[in-house]
N, CA, C and O atoms as a GROMACS GRO file, in nm:
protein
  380
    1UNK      N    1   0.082  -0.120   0.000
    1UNK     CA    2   0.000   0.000   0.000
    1UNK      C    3   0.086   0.126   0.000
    1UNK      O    4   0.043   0.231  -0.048
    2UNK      N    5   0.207   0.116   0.054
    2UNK     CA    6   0.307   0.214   0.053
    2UNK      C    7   0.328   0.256  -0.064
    2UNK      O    8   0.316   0.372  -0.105
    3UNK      N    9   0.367   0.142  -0.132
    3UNK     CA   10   0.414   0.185  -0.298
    3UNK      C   11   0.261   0.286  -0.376
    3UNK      O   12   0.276   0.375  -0.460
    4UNK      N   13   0.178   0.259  -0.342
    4UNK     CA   14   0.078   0.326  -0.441
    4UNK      C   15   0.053   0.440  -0.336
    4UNK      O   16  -0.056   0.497  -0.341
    5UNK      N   17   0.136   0.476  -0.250
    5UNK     CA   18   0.150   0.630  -0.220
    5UNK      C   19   0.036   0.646  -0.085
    5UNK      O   20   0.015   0.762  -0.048
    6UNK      N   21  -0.017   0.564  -0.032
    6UNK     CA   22  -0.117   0.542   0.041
    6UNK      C   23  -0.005   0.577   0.203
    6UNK      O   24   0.103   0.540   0.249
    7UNK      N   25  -0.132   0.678   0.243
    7UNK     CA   26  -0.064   0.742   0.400
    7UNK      C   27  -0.081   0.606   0.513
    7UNK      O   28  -0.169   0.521   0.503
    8UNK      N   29   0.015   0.610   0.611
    8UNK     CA   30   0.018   0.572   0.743
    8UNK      C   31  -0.117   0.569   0.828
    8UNK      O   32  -0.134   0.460   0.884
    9UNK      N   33  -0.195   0.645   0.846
    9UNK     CA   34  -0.343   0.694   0.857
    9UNK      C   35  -0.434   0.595   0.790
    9UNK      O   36  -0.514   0.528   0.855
   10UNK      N   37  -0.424   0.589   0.683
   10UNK     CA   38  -0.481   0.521   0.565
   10UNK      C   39  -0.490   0.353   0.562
   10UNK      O   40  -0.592   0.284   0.563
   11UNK      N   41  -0.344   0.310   0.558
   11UNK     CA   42  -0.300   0.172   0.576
   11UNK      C   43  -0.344   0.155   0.734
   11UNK      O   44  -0.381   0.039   0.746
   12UNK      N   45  -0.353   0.211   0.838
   12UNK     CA   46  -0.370   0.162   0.992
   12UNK      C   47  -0.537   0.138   0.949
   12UNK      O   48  -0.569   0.020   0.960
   13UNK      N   49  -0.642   0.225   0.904
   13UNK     CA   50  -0.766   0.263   0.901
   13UNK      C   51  -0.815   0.108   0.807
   13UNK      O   52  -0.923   0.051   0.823
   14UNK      N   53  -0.704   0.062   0.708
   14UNK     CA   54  -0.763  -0.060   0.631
   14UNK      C   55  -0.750  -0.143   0.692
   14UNK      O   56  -0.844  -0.219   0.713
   15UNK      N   57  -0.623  -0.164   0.748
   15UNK     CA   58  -0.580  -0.290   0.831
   15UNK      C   59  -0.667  -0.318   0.979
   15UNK      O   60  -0.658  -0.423   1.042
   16UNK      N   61  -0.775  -0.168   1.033
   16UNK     CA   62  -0.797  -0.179   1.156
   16UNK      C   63  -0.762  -0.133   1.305
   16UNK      O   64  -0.815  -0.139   1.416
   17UNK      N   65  -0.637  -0.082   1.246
   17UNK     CA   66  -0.544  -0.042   1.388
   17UNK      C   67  -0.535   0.116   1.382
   17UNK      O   68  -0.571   0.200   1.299
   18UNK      N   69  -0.475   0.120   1.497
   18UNK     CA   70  -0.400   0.256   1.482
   18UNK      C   71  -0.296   0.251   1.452
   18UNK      O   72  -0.238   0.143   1.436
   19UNK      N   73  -0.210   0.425   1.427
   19UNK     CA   74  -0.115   0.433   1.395
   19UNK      C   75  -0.005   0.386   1.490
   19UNK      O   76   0.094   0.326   1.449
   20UNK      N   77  -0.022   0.410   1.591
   20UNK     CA   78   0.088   0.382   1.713
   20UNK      C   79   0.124   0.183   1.708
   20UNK      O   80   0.208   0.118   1.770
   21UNK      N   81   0.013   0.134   1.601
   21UNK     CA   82   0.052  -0.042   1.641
   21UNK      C   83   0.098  -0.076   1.552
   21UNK      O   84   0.179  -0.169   1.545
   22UNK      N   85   0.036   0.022   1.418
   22UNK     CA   86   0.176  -0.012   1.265
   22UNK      C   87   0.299  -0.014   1.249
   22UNK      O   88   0.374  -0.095   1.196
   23UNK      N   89   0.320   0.118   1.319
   23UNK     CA   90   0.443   0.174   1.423
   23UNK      C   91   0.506   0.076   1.416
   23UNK      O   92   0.573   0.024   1.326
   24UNK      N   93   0.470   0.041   1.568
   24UNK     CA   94   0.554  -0.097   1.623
   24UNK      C   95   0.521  -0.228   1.530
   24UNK      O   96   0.621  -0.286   1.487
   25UNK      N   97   0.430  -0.264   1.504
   25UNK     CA   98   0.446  -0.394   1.366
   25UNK      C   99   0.563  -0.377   1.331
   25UNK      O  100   0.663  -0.445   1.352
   26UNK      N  101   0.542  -0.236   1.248
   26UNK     CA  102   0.682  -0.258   1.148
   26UNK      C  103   0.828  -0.266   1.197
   26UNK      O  104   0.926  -0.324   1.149
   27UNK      N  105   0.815  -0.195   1.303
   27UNK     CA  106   0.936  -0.200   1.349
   27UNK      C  107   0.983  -0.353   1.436
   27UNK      O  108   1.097  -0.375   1.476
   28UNK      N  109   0.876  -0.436   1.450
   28UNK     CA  110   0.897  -0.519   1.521
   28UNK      C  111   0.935  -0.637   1.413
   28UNK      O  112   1.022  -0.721   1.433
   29UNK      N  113   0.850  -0.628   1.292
   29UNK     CA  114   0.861  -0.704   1.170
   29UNK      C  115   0.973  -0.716   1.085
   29UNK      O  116   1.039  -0.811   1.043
   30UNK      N  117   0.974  -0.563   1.068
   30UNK     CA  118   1.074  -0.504   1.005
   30UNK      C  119   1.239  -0.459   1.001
   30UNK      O  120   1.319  -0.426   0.914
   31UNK      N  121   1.242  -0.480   1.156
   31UNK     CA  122   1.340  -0.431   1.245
   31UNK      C  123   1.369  -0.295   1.155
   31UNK      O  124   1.467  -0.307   1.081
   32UNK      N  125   1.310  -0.184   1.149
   32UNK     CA  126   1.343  -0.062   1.128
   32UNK      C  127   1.194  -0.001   1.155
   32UNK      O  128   1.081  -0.046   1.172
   33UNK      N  129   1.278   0.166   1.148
   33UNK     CA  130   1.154   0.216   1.144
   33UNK      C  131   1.081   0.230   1.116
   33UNK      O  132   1.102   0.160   1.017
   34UNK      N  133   0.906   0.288   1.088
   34UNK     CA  134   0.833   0.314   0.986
   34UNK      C  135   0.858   0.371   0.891
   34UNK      O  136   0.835   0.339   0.774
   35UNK      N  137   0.936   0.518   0.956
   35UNK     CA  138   0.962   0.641   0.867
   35UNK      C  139   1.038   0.577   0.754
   35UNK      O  140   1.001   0.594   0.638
   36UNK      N  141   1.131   0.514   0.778
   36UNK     CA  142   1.243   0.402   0.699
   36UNK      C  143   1.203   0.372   0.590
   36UNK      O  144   1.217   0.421   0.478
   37UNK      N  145   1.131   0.256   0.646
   37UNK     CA  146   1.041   0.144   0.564
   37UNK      C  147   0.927   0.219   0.468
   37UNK      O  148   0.887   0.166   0.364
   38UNK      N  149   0.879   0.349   0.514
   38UNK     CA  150   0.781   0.399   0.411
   38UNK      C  151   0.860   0.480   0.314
   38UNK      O  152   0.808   0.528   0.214
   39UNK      N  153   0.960   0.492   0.339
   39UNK     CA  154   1.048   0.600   0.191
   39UNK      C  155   1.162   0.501   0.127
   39UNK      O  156   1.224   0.542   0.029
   40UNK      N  157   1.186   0.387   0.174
   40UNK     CA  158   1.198   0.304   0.089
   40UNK      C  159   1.079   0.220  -0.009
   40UNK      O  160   1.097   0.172  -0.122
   41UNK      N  161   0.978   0.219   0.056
   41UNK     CA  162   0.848   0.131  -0.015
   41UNK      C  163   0.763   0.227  -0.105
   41UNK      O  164   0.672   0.185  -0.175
   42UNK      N  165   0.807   0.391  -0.098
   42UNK     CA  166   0.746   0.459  -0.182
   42UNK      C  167   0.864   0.504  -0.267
   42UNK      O  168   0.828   0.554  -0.373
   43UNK      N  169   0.965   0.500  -0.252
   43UNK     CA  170   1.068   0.509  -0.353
   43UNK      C  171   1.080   0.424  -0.437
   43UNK      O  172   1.122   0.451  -0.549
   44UNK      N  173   1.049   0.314  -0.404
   44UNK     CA  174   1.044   0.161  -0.501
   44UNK      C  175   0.911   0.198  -0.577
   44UNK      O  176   0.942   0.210  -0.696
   45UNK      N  177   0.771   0.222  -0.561
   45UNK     CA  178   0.654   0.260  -0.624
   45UNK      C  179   0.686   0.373  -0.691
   45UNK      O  180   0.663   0.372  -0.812
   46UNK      N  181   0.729   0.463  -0.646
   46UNK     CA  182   0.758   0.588  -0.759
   46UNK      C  183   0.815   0.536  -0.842
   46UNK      O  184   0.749   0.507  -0.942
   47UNK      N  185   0.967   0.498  -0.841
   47UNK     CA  186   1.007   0.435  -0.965
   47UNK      C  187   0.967   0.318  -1.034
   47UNK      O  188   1.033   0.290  -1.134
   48UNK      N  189   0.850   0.223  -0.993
   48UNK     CA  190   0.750   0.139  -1.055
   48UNK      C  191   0.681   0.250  -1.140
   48UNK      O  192   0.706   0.235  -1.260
   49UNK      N  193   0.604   0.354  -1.114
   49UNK     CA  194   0.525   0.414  -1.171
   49UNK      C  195   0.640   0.491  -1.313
   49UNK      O  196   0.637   0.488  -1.436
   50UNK      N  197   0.711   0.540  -1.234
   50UNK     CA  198   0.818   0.634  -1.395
   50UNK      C  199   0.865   0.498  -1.526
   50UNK      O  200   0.885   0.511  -1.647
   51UNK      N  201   0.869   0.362  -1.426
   51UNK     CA  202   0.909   0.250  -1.586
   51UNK      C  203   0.821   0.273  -1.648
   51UNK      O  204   0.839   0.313  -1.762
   52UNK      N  205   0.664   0.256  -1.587
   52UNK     CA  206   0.542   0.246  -1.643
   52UNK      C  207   0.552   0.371  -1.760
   52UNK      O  208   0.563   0.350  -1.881
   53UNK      N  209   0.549   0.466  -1.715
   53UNK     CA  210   0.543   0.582  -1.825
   53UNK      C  211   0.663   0.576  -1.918
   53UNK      O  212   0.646   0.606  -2.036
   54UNK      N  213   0.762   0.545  -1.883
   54UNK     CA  214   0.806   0.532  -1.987
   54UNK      C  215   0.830   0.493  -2.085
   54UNK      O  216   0.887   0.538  -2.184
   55UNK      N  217   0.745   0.324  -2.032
   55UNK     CA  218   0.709   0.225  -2.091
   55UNK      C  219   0.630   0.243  -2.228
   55UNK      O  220   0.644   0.200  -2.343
   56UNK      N  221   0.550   0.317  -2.170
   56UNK     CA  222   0.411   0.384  -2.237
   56UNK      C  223   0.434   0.463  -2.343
   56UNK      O  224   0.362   0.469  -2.443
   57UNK      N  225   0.570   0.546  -2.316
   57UNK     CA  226   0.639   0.644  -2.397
   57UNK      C  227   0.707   0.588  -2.507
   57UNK      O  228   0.720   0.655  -2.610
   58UNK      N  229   0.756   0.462  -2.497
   58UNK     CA  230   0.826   0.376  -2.579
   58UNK      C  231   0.753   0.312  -2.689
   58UNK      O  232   0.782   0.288  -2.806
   59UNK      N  233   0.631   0.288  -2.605
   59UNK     CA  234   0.505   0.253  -2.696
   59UNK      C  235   0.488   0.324  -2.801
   59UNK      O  236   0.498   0.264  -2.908
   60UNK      N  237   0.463   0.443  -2.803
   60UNK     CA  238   0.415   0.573  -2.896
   60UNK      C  239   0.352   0.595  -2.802
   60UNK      O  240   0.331   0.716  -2.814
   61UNK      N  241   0.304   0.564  -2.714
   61UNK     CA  242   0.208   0.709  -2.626
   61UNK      C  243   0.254   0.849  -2.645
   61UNK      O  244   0.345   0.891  -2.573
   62UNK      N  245   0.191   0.937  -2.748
   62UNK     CA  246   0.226   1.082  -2.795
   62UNK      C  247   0.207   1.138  -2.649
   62UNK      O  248   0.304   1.190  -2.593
   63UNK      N  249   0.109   1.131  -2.599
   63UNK     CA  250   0.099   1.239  -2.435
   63UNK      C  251   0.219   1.211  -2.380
   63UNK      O  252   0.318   1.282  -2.361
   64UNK      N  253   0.189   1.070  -2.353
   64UNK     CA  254   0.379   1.023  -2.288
   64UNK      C  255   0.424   1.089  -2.328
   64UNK      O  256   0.431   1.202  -2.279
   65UNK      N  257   0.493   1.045  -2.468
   65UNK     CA  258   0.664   1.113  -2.478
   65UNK      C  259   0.603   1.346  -2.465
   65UNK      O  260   0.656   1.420  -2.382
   66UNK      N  261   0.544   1.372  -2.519
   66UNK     CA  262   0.539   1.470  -2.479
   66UNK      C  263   0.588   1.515  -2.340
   66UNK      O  264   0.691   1.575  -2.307
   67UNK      N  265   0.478   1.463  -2.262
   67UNK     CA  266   0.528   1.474  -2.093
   67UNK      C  267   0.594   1.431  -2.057
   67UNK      O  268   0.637   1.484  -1.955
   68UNK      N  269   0.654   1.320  -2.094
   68UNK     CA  270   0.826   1.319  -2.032
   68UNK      C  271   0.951   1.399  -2.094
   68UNK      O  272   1.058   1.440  -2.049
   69UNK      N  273   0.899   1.402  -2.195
   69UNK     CA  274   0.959   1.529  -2.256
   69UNK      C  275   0.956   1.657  -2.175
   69UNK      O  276   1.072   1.698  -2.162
   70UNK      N  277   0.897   1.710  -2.136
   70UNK     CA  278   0.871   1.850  -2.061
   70UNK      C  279   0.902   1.832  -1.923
   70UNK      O  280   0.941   1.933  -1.864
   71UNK      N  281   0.895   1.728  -1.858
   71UNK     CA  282   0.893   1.695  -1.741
   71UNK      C  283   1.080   1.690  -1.741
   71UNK      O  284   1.146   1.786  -1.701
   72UNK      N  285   1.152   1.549  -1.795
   72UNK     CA  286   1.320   1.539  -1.749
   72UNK      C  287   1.388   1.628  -1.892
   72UNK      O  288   1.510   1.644  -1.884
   73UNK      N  289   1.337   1.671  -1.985
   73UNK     CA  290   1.426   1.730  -2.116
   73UNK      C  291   1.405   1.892  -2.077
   73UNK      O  292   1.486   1.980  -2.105
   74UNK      N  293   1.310   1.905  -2.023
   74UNK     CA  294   1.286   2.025  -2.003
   74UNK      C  295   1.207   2.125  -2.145
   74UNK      O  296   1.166   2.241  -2.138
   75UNK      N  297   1.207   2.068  -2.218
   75UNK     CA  298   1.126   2.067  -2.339
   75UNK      C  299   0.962   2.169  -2.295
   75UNK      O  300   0.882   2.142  -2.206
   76UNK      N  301   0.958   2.269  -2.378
   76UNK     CA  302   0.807   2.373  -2.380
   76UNK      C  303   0.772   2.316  -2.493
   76UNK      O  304   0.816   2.214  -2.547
   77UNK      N  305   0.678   2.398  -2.528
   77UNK     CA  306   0.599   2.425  -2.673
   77UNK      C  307   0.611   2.544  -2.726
   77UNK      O  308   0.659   2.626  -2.648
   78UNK      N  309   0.584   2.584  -2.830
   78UNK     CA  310   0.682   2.694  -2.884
   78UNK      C  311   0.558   2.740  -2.860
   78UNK      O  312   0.457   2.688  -2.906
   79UNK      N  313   0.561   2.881  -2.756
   79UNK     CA  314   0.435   2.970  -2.742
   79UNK      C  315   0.485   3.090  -2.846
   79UNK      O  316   0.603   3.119  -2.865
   80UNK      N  317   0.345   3.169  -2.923
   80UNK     CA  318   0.370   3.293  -2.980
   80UNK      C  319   0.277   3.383  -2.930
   80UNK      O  320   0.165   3.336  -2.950
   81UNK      N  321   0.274   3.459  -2.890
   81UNK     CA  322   0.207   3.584  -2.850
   81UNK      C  323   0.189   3.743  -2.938
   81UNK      O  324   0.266   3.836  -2.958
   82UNK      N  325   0.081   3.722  -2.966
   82UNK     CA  326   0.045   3.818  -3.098
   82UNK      C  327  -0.113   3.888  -3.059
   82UNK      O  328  -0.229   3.852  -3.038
   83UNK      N  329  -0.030   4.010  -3.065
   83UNK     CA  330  -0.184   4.096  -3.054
   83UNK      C  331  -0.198   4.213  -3.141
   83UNK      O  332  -0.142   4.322  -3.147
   84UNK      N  333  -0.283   4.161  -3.200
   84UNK     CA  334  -0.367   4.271  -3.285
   84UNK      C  335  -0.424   4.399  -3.215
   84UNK      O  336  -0.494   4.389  -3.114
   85UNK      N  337  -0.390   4.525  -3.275
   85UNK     CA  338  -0.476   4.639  -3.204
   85UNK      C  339  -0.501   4.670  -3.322
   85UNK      O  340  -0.425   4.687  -3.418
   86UNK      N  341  -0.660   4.681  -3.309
   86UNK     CA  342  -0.745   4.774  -3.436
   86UNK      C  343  -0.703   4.890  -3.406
   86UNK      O  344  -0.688   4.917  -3.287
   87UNK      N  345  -0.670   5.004  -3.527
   87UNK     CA  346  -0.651   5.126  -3.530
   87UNK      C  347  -0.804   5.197  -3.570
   87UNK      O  348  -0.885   5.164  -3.657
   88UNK      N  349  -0.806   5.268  -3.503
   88UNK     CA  350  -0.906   5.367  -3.513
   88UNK      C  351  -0.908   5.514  -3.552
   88UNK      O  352  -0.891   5.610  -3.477
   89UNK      N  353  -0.932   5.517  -3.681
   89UNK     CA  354  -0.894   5.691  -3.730
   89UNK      C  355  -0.988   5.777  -3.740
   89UNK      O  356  -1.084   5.770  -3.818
   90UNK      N  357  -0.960   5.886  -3.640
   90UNK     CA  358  -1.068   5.966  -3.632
   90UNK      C  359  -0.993   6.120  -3.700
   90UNK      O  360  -0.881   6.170  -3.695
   91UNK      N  361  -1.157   6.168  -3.779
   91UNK     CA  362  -1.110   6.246  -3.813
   91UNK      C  363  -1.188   6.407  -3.817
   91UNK      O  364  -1.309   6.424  -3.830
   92UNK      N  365  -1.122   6.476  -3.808
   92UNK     CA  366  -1.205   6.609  -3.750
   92UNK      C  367  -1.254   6.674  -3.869
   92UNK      O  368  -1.191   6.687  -3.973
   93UNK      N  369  -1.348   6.707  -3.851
   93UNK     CA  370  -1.421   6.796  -3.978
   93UNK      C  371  -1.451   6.898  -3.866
   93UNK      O  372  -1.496   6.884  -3.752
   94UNK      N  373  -1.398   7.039  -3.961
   94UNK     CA  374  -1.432   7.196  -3.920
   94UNK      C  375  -1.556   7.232  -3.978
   94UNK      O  376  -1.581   7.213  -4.097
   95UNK      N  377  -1.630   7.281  -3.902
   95UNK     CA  378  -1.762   7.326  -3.949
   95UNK      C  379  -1.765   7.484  -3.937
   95UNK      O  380  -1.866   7.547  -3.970
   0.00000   0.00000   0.00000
């Protein structure tokens, strides 16, 4: 549940418990901490999720490669900005 980014709060609330007994689970399970064990288990899911896209990107997914494009190439879109001002000619007649 870590890997798909799911809070401490969250995982205690599915499993039933509170936070203070995941806590200790993990640490008792785990022999480390939570804090530990959850930024390793969401560091492993983040980079599950970036193969995926890139995966996708490899595919031809056009959005993909776009957005990974913009995202690690740093890659825009060529913006142009163009404004028209109507001219308005006024003209005086002497009477």
């Amino acid at each position: 549940m870590i890997e798909a980014g799911c809070t401490a709060e969250g995982i205690a609330a599915s499993l039933g418990i509170d936070r203070p007994t995941l806590y200790r689970r993990c640490e008792t399970d785990n022999k480390v901490l939570f804090t530990t064990f959850s930024q390793q288990k969401r560091a492993k899911g983040d980079d599950l999720l970036r193969m995926k896209q890139f995966d996708a990107a490899m595919k031809g997914d056009k959005t993909m490669l776009v957005w990974l494009g913009k995202q690690r190439l740093g890659q825009a879109e060529k913006s142009e900005n163009q404004l028209t001002v109507n001219k308005i000619e006024v003209e005086f007649i002497e009477s």
